[in-house]
N, C-alpha and C positions, 0 to 999 in steps of 0.2 A: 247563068251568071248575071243578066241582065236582071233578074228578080231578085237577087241576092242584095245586089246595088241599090234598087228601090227601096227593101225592106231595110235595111241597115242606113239609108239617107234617111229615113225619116224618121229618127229617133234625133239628129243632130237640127233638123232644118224646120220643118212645118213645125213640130210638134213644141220646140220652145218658143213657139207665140204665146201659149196656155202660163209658161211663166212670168210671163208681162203684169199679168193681173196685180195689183195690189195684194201684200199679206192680210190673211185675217178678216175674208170678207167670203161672199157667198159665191162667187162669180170664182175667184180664187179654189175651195173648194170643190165647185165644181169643174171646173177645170184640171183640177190636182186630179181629181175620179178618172175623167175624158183621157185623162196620158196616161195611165196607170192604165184603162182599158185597152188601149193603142199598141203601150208596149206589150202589154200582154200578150195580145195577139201580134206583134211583131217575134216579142221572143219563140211563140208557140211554133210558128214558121221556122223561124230560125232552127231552132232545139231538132224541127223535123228534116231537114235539110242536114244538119251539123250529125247527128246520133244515129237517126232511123236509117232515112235515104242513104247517108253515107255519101253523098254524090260528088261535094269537095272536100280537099281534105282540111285540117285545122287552119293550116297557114292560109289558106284562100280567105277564110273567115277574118281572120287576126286581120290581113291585108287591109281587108275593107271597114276595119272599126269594129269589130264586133267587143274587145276588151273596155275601150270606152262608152258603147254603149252597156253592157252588162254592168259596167260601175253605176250608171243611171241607172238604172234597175233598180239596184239595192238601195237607194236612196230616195226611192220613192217612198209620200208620206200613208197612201193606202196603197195597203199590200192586196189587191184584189188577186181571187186564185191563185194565194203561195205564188205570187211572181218574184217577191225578194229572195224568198228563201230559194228558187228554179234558179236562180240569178245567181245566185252564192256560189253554189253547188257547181253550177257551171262555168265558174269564172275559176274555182279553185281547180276544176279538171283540168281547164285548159291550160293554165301556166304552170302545173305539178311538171315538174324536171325541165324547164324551158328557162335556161335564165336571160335567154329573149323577150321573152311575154312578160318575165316578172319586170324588168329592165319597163318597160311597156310600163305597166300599173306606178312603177317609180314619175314615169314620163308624165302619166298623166294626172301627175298631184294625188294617188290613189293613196299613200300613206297616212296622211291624216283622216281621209277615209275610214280604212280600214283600220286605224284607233281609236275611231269614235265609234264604231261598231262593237267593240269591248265591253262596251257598258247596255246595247241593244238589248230591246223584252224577246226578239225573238232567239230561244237557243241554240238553233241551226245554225243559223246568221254568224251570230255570236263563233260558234265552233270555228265556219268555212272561213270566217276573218282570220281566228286563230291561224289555221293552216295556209292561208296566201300569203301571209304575214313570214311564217318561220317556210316558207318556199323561197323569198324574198330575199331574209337574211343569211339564210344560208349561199345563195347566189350573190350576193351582193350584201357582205355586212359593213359594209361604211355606212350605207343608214340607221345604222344601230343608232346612232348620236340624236338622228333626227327624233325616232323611236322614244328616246329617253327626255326629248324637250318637250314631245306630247305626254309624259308623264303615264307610259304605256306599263312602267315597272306600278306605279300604283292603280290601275287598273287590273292587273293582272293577280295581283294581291287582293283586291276584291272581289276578284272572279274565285280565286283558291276557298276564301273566304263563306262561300255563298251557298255551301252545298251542292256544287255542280253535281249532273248527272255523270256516269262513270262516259259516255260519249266527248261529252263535253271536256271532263278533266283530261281525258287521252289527249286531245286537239293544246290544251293547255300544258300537256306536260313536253308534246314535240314542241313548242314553241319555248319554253323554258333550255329546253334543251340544245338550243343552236345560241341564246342567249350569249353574247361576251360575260366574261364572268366581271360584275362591276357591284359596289359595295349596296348600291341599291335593288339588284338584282339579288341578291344573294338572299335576302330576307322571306322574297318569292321562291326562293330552292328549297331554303329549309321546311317552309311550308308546303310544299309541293311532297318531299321528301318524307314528309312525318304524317301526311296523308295516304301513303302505298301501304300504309296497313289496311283501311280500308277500303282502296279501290284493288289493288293488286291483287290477284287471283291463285290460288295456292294448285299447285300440282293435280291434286287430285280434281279440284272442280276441271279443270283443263284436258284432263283425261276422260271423264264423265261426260264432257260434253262431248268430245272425241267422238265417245262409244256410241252416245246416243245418236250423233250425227244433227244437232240441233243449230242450227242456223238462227242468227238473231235478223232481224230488216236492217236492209241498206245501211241507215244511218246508223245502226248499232252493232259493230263487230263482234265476233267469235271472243272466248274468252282468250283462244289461244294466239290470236291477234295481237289482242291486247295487250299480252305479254310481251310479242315481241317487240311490240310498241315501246315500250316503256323499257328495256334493252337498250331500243338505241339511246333514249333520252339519258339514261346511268353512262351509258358510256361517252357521252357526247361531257356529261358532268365532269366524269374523274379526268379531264383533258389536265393533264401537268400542273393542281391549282389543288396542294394539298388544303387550304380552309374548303375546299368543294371535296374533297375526298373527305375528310373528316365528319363533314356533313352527311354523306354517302352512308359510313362505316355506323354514326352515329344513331341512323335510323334504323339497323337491321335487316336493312333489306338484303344483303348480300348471302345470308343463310337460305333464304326464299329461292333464290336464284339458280344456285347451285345443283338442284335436284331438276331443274327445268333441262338442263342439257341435251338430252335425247327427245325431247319433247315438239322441241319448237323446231324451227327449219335452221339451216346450219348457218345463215347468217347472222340468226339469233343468237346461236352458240359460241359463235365468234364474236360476238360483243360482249357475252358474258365474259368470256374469258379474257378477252382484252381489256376489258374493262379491271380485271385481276391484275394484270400485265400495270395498269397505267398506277393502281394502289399501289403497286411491286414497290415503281420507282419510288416512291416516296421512301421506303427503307424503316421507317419507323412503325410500320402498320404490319411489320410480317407474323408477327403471334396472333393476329384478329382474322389474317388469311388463313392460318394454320386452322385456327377453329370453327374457320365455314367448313369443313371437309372438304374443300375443292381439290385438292391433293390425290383425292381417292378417285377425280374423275378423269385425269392426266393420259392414262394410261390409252381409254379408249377413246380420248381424245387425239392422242397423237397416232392410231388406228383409223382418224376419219379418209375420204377419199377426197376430200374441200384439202383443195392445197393454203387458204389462206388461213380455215380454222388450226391447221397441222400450223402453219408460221407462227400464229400469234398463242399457239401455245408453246411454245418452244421459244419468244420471247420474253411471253411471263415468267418460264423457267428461268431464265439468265437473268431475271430484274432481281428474283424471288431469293436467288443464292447466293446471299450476299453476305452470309454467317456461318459457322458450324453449325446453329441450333437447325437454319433453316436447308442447311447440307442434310442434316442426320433425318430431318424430315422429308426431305427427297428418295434421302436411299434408304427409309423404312415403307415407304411407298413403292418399294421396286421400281422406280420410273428406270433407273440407269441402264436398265439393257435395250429396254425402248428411243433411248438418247443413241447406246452403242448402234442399234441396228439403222435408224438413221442416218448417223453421220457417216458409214459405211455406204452409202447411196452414194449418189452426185448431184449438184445442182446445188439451189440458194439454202434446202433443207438442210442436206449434208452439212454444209457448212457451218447455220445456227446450229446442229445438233454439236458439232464439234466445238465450238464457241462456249455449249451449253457444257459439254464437261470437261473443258478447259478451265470454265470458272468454278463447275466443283471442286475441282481439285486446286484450284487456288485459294478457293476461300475456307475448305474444309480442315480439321485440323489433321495430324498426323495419322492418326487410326482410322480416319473417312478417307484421307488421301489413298491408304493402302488398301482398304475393303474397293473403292474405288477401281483402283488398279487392279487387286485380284478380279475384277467383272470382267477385265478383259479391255479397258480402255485402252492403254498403249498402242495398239496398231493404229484404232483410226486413226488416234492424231499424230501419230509416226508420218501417216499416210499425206497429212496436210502439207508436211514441211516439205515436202517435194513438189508442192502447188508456186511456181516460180512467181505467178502472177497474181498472188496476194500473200505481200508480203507482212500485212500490219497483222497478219493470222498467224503466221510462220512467227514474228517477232513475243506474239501473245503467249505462243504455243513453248517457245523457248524460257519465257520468264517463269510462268507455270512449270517446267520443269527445274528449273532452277530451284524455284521456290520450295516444288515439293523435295526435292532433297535437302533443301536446309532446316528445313523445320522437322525434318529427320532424322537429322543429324544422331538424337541419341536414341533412336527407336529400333526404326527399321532399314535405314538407309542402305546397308547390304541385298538385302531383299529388292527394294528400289529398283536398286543398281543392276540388277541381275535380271528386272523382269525389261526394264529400258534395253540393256543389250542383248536379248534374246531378239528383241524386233529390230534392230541394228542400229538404236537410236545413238548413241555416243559414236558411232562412226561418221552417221550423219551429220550430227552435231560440227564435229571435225571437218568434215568436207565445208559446211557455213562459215568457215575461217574465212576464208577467202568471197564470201560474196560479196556481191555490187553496193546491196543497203548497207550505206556503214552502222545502223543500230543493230543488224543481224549480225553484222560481222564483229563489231565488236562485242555483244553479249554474247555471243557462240566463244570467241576467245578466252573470256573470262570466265565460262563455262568449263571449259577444257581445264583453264588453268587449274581453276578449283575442284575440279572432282576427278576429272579424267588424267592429268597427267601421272598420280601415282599408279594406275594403273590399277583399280578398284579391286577385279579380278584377281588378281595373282594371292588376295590377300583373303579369299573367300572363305578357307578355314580358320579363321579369325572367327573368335565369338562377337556377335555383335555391340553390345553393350564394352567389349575391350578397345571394340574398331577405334581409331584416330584418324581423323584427314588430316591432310598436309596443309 
């Protein structure tokens, strides 16, 4: 520990006498050399203590300065033995998921730092800023503002701009991708976005390299990396901010995507789809979803053993079914039996799955509502209304009934009616008279009134199309 202490004091204490010197003189220079070889061999120590030995662990380091010295590093003006770029590298390990360290680099004026490094000849440098930077913002995006008064969205646009190497644009696209969505930023997306033709990596290269087993060096990830990389940055985009969805939709990338699913690791999969999920919401994009084929990959999506990739498909279903057109494209997918055997489970699944064809059947029209019901819907969600302790589900689950017999009315609604009290739902209904939430209680009432008090039943050899309600 005592040696730790030595080597990390003397990057703060002795070694800035050398910056005394006058700029632009030879004494200067040489001097600039003399610390640049000091730190070198301080970091070299360091590096071997911190990675190899393993001897303390990161926070011992952090403790005693090591984040401010590593800043001085990288701003050294001769980079003798790749010490800038050992410096990067190291300084971007260290604070990756710590929004203590990044808090650190905030503390120690590191931000303009690391936006004058945006524009740096060396492209490593250049990358690890990218990445300390969006570690930063994402732990701490109130600097965003500061970020934007150093004029970091027109650097970034110059960086898009420049032909980066595909290493390089990755480091640029997670940084883009934590970005606040702001009118100058956005200029940086589209660019970013109409660039994934050429850097984004198509299925089959990603399986080829698979087979091969070909590994790229350190600084240059697998193709199938890459991909996932650039996952989260699409998903990070479509955040509730349809001009950035539009932007998404606009570049094609979304057809690319789709065929990646089994490919990547499943929290890859889960961004894709999420990412589906947040287009959902927008409501106006669902015919450009329809013709990614995403639809077709649902099925074995909702088969995963990842409980979150199983959630967030099961919430794009309820964003996505928000039409007949986009009903009839559910259930020519066969998803609905995969929805029924779900909701049949227990737990937060069950639930969404029963949410999910509560809203089929709300939004579908008459003939979807009934194909629906012949799959056998009726019991799960029979099964909910007896859930005491969610009742905004129970209330959902009643207007959706409601609903589907009035839009029935001259169709099918005997039929309805008879597959509802086969699972005992009009008795149950009945019994909701009386419960405690007055919206249950009152829609159950008006329920009864209107369909159940003639007594549906009694009137079953009645042609349908002669049927009357009261």
């Amino acid at each position: 520990m005592k040696n730790l202490n030595v080597l990390l004091s003397k990057s703060t204490t002795n070694l800035f006498k050398f910056s005394e010197y006058p700029l632009l003189n030879e004494a200067t220079l040489k001097a600039q050399k003399e610390l640049a070889e000091v730190k070198n061999t301080i970091f070299n120590d360091v590096y071997y203590l911190l990675f190899v030995k393993k001897i303390y662990p990161v926070k011992v380091f952090v403790d005693h300065g090591i984040i401010p010295f590593l800043i001085e590093c990288i701003q050294i003006q001769n980079d003798i033995h790749g010490l800038r770029t050992d410096a990067a590298c190291t300084l971007s390990t260290i604070v990756s998921d710590s929004s203590e360290y990044c808090q650190m680099i905030i503390d120690c004026g590191g931000i303009p730092i690391l936006v004058k490094l945006f524009e740096d000849s060396n492209e490593i440098v250049r990358s690890e800023a990218y990445c300390i930077l969006q570690n930063i913002l994402r732990f701490h995006p109130s600097i965003f503002d500061e970020c934007m008064e150093l004029n970091f969205h027109d650097k970034i646009f110059f960086a898009l701009s420049s032909n980066p190497s595909s290493y390089e644009w990755m480091s640029l696209s997670e940084l883009i991708g934590v970005c606040r969505p702001d009118k100058n930023i956005l200029k940086n997306v589209e660019k970013f976005l109409f660039s994934l033709e050429k850097y984004f990596p198509t299925k089959k290269e990603i399986t080829e390299e698979i087979a091969e087993n070909s590994w790229n060096l350190f600084y240059f990830p697998t193709k199938k990396h890459f991909a996932e990389q650039i996952t989260e940055t699409l998903w990070n985009l479509c955040y509730e901010e349809k001009e950035l969805c539009q932007m998404v939709i606009n570049c094609g990338i979304l057809d690319k995507l789709v065929p990646l699913w089994n490919i990547l690791r499943e929290e890859s999969s889960t961004n894709i789809i999420s990412a589906f999920g947040r287009i959902a919401r927008q409501k106006k994009f669902n015919t450009i979803i329809i013709e990614t084929g995403v639809l077709k990959i649902i099925n074995h999506l909702l088969q995963s053993f990842d409980s979150e990739l199983i959630e967030e498909t099961l919430s794009f279903l309820f964003y996505f079914a928000t039409d007949p057109e986009s009903v009839q494209e559910i259930i020519e997918a066969n998803i609905i039996p995969s929805l029924i055997q779900i909701s049949e489970g227990c737990g937060s699944f069950g639930k969404k799955a029963a949410l999910t064809l509560q809203q089929l059947l709300y939004e579908g029209n008459s003939e979807q509502s009934m194909k629906i019901i012949k799959m056998n819907a009726l019991p799960s969600l029979y099964n909910y209304l007896n859930n005491k302790n969610d009742e905004i589900l129970i209330q959902r689950i009643l207007e959706t009934f409601f609903n589907v017999l009035k839009k029935c009315e001259k169709v099918s609604v005997k039929l309805i009616y008879d597959e509802m009290e086969e699972c005992g739902i009009p008795d149950k209904i009945k019994m909701l008279q009386s419960h405690e939430n007055v919206e249950i209680r009152q829609l159950s009432i008006k329920f009864v009134e209107t369909y159940f008090k003639a007594n549906i039943a009694s009137k079953s050899m009645k042609k349908e199309n002669d049927y009357e309600f009261v």
